[in-house]
TIBA-209123 format. One record per residue (C-alpha): residue in three letters; x, y, z. Coordinates in Angstrom, 1 decimal, decimal comma. Example, Ala and Ser with C-alpha at 12.3 -4.5 7.8 and 13.67 -1.06 7.14 Angstrom:
<nodes>
[node 'ALA'; [12,3; -4,5; 7,8]]
[node 'SER'; [13,7; -1,1; 7,1]]
</nodes>
This chain:
<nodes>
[node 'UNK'; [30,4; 72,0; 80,1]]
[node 'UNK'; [31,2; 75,8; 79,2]]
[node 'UNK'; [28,8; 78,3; 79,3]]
[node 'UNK'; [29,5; 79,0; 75,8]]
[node 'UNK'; [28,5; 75,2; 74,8]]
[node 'UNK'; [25,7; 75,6; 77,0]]
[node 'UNK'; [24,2; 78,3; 75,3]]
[node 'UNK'; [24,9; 76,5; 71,8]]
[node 'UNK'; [23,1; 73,5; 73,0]]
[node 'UNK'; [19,9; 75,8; 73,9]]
[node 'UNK'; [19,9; 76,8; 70,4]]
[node 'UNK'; [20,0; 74,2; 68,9]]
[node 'UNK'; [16,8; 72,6; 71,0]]
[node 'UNK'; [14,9; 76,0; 69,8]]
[node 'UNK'; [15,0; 76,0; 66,3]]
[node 'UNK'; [13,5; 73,2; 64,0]]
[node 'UNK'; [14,7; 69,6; 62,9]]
[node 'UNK'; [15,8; 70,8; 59,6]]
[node 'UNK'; [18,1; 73,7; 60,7]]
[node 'UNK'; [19,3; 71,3; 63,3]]
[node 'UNK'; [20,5; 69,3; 61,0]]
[node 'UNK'; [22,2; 72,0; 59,1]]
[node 'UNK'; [23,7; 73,6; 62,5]]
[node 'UNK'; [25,0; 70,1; 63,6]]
[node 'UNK'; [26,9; 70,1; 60,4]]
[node 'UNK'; [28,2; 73,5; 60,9]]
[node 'UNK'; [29,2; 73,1; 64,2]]
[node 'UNK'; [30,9; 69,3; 63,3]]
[node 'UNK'; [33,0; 71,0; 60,3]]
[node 'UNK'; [34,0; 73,8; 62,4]]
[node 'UNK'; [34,8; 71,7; 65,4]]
[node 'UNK'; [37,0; 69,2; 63,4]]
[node 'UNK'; [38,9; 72,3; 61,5]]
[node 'UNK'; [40,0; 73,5; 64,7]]
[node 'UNK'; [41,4; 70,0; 65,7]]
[node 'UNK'; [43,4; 69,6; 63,0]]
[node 'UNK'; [44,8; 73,0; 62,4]]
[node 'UNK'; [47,3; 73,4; 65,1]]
[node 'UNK'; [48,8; 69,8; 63,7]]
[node 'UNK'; [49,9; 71,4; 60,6]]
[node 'UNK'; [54,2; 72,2; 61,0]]
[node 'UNK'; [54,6; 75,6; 60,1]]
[node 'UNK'; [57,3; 76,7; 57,7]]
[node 'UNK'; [60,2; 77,4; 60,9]]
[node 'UNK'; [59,3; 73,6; 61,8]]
[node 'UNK'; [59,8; 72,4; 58,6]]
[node 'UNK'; [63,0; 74,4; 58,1]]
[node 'UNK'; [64,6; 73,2; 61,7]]
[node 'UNK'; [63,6; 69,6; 60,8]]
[node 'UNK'; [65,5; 69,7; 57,6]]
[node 'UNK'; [68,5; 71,1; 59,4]]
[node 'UNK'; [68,6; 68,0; 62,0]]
[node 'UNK'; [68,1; 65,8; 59,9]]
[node 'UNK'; [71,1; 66,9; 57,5]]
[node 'UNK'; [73,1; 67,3; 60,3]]
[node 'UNK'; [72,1; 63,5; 61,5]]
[node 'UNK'; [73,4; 62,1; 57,8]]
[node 'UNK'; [76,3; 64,4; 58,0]]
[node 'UNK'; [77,5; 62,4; 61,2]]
[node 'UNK'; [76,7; 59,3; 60,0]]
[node 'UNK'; [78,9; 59,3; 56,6]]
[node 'UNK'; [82,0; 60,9; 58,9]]
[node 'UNK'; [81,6; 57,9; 60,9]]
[node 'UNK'; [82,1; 55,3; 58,2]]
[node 'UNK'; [84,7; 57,7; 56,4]]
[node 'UNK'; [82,5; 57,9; 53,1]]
[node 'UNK'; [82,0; 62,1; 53,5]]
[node 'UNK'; [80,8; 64,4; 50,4]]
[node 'UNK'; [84,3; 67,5; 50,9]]
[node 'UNK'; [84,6; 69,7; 48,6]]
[node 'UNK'; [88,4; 68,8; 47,2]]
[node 'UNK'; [88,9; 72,3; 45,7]]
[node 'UNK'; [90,8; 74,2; 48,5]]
[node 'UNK'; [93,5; 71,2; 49,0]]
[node 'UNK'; [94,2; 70,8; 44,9]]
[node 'UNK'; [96,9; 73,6; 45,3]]
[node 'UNK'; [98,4; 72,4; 48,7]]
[node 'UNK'; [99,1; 69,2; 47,5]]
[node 'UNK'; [100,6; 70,5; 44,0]]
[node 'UNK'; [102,2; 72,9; 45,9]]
[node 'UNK'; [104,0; 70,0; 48,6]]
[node 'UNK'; [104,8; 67,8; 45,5]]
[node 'UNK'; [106,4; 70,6; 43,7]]
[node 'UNK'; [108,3; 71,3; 46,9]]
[node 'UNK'; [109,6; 68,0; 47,4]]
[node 'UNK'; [110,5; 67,8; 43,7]]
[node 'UNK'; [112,6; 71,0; 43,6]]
[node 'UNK'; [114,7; 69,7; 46,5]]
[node 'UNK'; [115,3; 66,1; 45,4]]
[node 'UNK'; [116,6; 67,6; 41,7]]
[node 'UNK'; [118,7; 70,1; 44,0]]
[node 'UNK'; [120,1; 67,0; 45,8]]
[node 'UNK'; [120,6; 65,2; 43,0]]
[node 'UNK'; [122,1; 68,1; 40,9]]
[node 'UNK'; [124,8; 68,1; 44,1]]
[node 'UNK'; [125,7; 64,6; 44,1]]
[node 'UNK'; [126,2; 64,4; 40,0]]
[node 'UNK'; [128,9; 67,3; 40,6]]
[node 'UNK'; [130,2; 67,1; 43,6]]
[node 'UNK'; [133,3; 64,7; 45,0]]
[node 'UNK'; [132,0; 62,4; 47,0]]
[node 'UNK'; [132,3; 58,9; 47,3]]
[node 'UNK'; [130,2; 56,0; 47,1]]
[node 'UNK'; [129,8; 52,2; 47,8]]
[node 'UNK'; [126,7; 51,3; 45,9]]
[node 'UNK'; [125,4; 47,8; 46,1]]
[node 'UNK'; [126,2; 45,8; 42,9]]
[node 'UNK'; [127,8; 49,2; 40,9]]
[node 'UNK'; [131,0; 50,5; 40,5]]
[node 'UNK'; [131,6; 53,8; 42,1]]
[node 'UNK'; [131,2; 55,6; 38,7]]
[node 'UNK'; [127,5; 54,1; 38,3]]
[node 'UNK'; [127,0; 54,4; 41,5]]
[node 'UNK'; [126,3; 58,0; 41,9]]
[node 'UNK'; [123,9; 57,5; 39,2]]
[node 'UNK'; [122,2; 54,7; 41,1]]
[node 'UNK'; [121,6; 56,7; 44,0]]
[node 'UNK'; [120,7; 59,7; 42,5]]
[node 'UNK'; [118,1; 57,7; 40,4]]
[node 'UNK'; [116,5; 55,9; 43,9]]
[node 'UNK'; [116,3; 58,9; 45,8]]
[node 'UNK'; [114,1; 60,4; 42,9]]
[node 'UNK'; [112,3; 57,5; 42,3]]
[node 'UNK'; [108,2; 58,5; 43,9]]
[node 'UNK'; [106,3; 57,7; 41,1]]
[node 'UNK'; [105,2; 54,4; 39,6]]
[node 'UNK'; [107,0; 52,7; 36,8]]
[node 'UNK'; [104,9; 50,5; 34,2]]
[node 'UNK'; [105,4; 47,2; 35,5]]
[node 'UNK'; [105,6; 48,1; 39,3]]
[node 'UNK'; [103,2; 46,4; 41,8]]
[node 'UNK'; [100,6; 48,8; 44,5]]
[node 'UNK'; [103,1; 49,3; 47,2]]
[node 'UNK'; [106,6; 48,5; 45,8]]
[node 'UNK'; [109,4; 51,0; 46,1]]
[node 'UNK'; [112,9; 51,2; 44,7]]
[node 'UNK'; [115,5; 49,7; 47,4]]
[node 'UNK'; [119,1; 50,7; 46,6]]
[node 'UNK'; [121,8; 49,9; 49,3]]
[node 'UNK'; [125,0; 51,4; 49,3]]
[node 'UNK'; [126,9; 54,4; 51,8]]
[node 'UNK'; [128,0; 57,9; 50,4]]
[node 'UNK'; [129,7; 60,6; 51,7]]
[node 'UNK'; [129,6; 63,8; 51,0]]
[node 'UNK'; [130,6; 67,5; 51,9]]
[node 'UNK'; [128,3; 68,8; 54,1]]
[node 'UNK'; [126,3; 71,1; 51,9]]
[node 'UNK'; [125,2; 68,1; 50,2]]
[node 'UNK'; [123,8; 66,5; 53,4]]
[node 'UNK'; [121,8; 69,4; 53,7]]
[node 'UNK'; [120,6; 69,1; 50,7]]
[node 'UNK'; [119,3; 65,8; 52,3]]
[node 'UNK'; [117,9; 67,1; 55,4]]
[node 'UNK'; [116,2; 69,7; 53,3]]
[node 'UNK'; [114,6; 66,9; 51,2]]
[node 'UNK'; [113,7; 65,1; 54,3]]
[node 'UNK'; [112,1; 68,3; 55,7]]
[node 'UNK'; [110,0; 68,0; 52,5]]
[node 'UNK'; [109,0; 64,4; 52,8]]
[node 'UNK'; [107,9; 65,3; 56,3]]
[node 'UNK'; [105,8; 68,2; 55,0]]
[node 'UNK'; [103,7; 66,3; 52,3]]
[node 'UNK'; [103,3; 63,4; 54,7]]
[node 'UNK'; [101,3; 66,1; 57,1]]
[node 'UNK'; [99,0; 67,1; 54,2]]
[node 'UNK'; [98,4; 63,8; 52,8]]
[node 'UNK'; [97,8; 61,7; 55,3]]
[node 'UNK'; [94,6; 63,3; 56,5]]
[node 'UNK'; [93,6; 62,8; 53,0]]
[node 'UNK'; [94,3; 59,2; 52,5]]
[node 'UNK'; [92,0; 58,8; 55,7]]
[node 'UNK'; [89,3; 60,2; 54,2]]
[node 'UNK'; [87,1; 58,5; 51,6]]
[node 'UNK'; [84,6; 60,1; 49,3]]
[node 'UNK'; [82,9; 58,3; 46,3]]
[node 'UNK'; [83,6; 58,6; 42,4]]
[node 'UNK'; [81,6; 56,8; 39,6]]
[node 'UNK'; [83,3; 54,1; 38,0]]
[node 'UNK'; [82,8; 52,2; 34,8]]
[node 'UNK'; [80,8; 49,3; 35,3]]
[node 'UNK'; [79,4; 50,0; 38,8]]
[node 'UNK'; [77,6; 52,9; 40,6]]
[node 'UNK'; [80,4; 54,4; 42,7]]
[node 'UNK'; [83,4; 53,4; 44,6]]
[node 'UNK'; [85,2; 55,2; 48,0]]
[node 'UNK'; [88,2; 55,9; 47,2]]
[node 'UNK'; [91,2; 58,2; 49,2]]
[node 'UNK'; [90,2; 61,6; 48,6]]
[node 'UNK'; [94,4; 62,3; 47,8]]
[node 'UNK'; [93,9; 59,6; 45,0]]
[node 'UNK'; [91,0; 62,1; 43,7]]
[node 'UNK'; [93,1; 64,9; 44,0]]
[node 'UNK'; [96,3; 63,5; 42,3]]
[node 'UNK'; [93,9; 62,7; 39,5]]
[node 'UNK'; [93,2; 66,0; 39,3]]
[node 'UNK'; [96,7; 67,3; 39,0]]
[node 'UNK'; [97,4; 64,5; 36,8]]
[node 'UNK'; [100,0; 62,6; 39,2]]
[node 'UNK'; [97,9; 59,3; 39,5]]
[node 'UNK'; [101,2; 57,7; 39,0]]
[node 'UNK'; [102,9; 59,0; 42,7]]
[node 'UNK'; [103,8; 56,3; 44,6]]
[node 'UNK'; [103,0; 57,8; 48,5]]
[node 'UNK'; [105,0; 55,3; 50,6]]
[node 'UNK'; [108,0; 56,1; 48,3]]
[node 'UNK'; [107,3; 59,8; 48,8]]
[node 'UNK'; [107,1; 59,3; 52,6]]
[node 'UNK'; [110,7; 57,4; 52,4]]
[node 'UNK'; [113,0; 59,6; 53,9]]
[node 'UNK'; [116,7; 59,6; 52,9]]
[node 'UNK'; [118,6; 58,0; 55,8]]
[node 'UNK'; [121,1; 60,4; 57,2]]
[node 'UNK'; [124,5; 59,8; 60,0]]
[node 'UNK'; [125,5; 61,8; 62,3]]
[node 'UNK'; [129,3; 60,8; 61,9]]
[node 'UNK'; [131,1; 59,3; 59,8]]
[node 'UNK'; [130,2; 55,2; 60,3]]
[node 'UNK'; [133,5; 52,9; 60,3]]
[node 'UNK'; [131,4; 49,8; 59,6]]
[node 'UNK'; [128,0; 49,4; 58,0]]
[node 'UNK'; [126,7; 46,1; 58,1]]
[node 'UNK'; [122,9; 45,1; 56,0]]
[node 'UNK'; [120,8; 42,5; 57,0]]
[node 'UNK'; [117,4; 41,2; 55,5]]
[node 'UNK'; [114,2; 39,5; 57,1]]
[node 'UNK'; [111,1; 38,1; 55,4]]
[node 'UNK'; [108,3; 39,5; 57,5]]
[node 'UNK'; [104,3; 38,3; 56,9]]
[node 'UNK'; [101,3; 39,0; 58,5]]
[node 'UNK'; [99,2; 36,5; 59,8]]
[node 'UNK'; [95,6; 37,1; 60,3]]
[node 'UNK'; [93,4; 34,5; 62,9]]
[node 'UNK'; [90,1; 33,7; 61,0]]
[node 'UNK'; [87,2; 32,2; 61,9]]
[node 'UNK'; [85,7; 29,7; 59,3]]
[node 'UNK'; [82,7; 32,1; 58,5]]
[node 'UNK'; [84,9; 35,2; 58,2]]
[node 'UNK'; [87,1; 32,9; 55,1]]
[node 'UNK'; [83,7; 31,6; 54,1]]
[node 'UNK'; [82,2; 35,3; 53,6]]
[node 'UNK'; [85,8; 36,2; 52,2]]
[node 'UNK'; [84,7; 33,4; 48,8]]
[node 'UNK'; [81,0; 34,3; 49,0]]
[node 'UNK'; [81,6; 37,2; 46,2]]
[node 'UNK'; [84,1; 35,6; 44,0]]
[node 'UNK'; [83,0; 33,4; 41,3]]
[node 'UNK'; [86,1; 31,3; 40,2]]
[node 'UNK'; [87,0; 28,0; 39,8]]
[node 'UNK'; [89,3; 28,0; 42,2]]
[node 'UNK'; [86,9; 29,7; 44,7]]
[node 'UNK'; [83,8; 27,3; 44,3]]
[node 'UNK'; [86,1; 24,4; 44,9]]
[node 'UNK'; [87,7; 26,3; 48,0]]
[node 'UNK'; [83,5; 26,8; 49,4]]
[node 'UNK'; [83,7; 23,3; 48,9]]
[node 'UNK'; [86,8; 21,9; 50,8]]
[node 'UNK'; [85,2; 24,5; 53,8]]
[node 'UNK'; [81,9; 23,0; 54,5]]
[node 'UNK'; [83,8; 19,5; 54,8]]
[node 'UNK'; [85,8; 20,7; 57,1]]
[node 'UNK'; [86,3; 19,1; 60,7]]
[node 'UNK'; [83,4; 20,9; 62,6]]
[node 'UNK'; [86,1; 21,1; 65,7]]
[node 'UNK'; [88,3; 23,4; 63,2]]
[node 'UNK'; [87,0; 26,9; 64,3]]
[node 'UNK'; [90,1; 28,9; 63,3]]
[node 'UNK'; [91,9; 29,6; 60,0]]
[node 'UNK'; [95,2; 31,4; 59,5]]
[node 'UNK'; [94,8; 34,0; 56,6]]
[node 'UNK'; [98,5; 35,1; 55,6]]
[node 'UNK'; [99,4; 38,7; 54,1]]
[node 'UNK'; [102,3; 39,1; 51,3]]
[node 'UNK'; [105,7; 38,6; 52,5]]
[node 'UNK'; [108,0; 41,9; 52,9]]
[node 'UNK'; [112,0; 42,2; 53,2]]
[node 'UNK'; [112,7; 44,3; 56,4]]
[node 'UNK'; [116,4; 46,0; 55,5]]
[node 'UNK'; [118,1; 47,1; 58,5]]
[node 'UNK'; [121,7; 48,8; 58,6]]
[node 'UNK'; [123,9; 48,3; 61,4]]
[node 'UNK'; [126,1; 50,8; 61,9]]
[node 'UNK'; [129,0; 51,4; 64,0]]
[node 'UNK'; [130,4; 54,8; 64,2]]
[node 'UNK'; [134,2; 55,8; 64,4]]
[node 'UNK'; [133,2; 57,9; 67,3]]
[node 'UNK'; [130,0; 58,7; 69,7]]
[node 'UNK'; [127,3; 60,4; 67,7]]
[node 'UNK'; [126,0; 63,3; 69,4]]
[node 'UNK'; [123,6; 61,4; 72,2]]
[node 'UNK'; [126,7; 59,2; 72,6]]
[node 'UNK'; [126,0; 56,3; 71,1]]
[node 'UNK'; [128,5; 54,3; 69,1]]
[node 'UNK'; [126,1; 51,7; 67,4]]
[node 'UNK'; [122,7; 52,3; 65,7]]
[node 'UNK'; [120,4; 50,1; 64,0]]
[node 'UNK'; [118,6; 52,0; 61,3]]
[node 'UNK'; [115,7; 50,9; 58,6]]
[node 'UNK'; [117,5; 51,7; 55,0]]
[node 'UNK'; [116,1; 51,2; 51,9]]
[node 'UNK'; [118,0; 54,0; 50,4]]
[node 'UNK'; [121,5; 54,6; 50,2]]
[node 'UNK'; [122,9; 56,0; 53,5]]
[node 'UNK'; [124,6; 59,3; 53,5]]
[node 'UNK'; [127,3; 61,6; 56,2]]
[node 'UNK'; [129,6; 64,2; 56,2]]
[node 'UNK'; [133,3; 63,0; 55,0]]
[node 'UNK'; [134,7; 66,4; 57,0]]
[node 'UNK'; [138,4; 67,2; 56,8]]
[node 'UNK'; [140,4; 63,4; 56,9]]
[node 'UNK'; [137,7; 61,3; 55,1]]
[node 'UNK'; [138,2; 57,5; 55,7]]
[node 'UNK'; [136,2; 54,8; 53,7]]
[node 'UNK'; [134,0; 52,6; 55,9]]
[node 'UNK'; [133,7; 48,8; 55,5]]
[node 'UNK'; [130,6; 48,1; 54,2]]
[node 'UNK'; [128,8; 44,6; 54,2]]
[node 'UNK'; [125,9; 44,0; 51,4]]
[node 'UNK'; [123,8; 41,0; 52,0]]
[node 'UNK'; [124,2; 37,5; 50,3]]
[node 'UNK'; [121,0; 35,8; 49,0]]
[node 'UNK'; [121,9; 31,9; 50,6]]
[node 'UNK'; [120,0; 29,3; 49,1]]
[node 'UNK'; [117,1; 28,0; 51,5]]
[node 'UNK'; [117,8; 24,6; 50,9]]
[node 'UNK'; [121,4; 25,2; 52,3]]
[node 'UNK'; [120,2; 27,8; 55,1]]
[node 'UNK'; [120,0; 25,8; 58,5]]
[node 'UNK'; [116,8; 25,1; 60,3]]
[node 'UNK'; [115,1; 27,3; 62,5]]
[node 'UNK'; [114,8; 26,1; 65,8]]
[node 'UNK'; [111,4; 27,6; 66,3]]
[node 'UNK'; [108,9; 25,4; 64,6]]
[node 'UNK'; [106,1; 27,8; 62,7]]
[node 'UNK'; [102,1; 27,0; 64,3]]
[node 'UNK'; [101,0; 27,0; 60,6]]
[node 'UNK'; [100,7; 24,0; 58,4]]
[node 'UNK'; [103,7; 24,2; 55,7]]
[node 'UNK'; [100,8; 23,8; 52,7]]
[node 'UNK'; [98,3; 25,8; 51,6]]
[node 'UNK'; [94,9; 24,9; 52,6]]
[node 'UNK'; [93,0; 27,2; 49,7]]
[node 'UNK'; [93,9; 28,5; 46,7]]
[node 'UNK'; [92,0; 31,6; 46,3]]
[node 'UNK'; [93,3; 32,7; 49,0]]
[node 'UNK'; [96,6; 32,4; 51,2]]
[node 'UNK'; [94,6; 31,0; 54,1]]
[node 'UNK'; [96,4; 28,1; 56,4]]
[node 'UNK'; [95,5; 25,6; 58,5]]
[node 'UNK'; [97,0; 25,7; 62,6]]
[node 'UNK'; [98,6; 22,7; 63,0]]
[node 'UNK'; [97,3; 20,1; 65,6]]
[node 'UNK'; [99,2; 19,6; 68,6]]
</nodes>
């Protein structure tokens, strides 16, 4: 015991019952006051805990890619890249319409088939009736002087430029209101395109660059393969796949999975089927790394420089065979030939 709560308690022993009492109350209310005062955060507290704790939801939305950015700054980049890419496709264009140069377009004569090209190589926005996704394919082989093909390499140049700035973008997510539900997270470049009213770009066919030879090919050959992508499932991943969709064909699919064979642990859930165009060229002489055959992805019509003595390279479209006729492949597929839902393209593995 202090001195100074010695010296209280003498006090208090000396003075009567009544302003005892009255002292002991005192003293209690003073004792708890000092207690509880230093537990009181003082403005700088409060302040610093704010910060953290913004900082701490700050992290947590980058992580899941749902992050409140202010859009402003990047509105006249982006309008900036499109109008970029725009001037030099009309540029190339422009070229082509008056320019000799010859062309082998894919189901057109060489008069339309200028105008073919012309019209797939400036085709980046969305038609009416196009699909998410689908871009203009156009085979055929041009050449041209070579101020025109540098026309194209300065169109590519663009296409490489806008794919820089928007593809941070398209990584990023931030939410809008939507009619009929709170909000959605959506690409941030989708925001931004709305707000230069060009909802209607179609990116991938933006990114599509024009493909460009070195020399002038002697034989160009096309060649097409169905490609899909097949997704391994567990039963509970399809099941929580139908859990939020409420049609007929969904409730009956729930259905045909819970009597399903217990020892079936493993679905296959299969992605839309894409056509994988390739070009195979061979070249009348070594290209500059000294290669005389390339294999090149070409949805767009392929282009060179004719130079001095231009000669006219064989070029081989694809034919669409029927299936029935097309012979068996020797490699037999691990997937069941039927659909095992109909909601969704989900398989079954066959049993071996």
């Amino acid at each position: 015991m202090s001195a100074k709560d010695s010296g209280l308690t003498g006090r208090l022993h000396s003075i009567s019952a009544t302003g005892c009492q009255r002292r002991e109350r005192r003293i209690n209310y003073t004792y708890t006051v000092q207690n509880t005062a230093p537990s009181i955060p003082s403005p700088r507290l409060k302040t610093v805990f704010k910060n953290r704790r913004a900082t701490f939801d700050l992290r947590v939305r980058c992580m899941y890619k749902l992050c409140i950015m202010d859009i402003t700054p990047h509105i006249p980049q982006v309008a900036k890249s499109l109008l970029n890419l725009e001037t030099a496709l009309e540029r190339l264009t422009d070229a082509l319409a008056h320019r000799s140069v010859t062309a082998n377009i894919d189901g057109a004569t060489e008069r339309f088939g200028i105008r073919r090209a012309c019209e797939a190589y400036s085709a980046i926005d969305y038609e009416m009736d196009d699909e998410i996704g689908d871009s203009v394919v156009c085979l055929g082989v041009i050449g041209a002087p070579s101020d025109v093909v540098k026309r194209a390499l300065a169109v590519n140049a663009a296409k490489a430029a806008l794919k820089t700035l928007f593809a941070p973008l398209q990584r990023v997510r931030i939410r809008v209101p939507v009619k009929g539900s709170a909000t959605t997270a959506i690409p941030a470049l989708r925001v931004i395109l709305r707000h230069i009213q060009r909802s209607d770009l179609n990116v991938n066919a933006a990114y599509r660059k024009i493909p460009i030879l070195t020399r002038p090919p002697a034989t160009v050959t096309y060649t097409l393969a169905n490609t899909r992508n097949v997704y391994r499932k567990t039963v509970d991943d399809v099941a929580a796949m139908l859990s939020n969709v409420s049609s007929p064909a969904a409730i009956a699919d729930r259905e045909r999975l819970s009597t399903l064979d217990r020892r079936i642990t493993h679905l296959a859930l299969v992605r839309y089927r894409y056509q994988n165009i390739r070009a195979n060229i061979l070249y009348a002489r070594l290209d500059p790394k000294g290669r005389g055959r390339i294999q090149i992805s070409a949805e767009l019509p392929l282009i060179y420089a004719t130079g001095r003595h231009p000669l006219l390279p064989e070029v081989h479209f694809p034919v669409e065979a029927n299936d029935a006729l097309k012979p068996e492949r020797r490699r037999q597929s691990k997937l069941e030939p039927q659909l095992f839902l109909q909601s969704l393209p989900v398989y079954r593995y066959r049993v071996e």
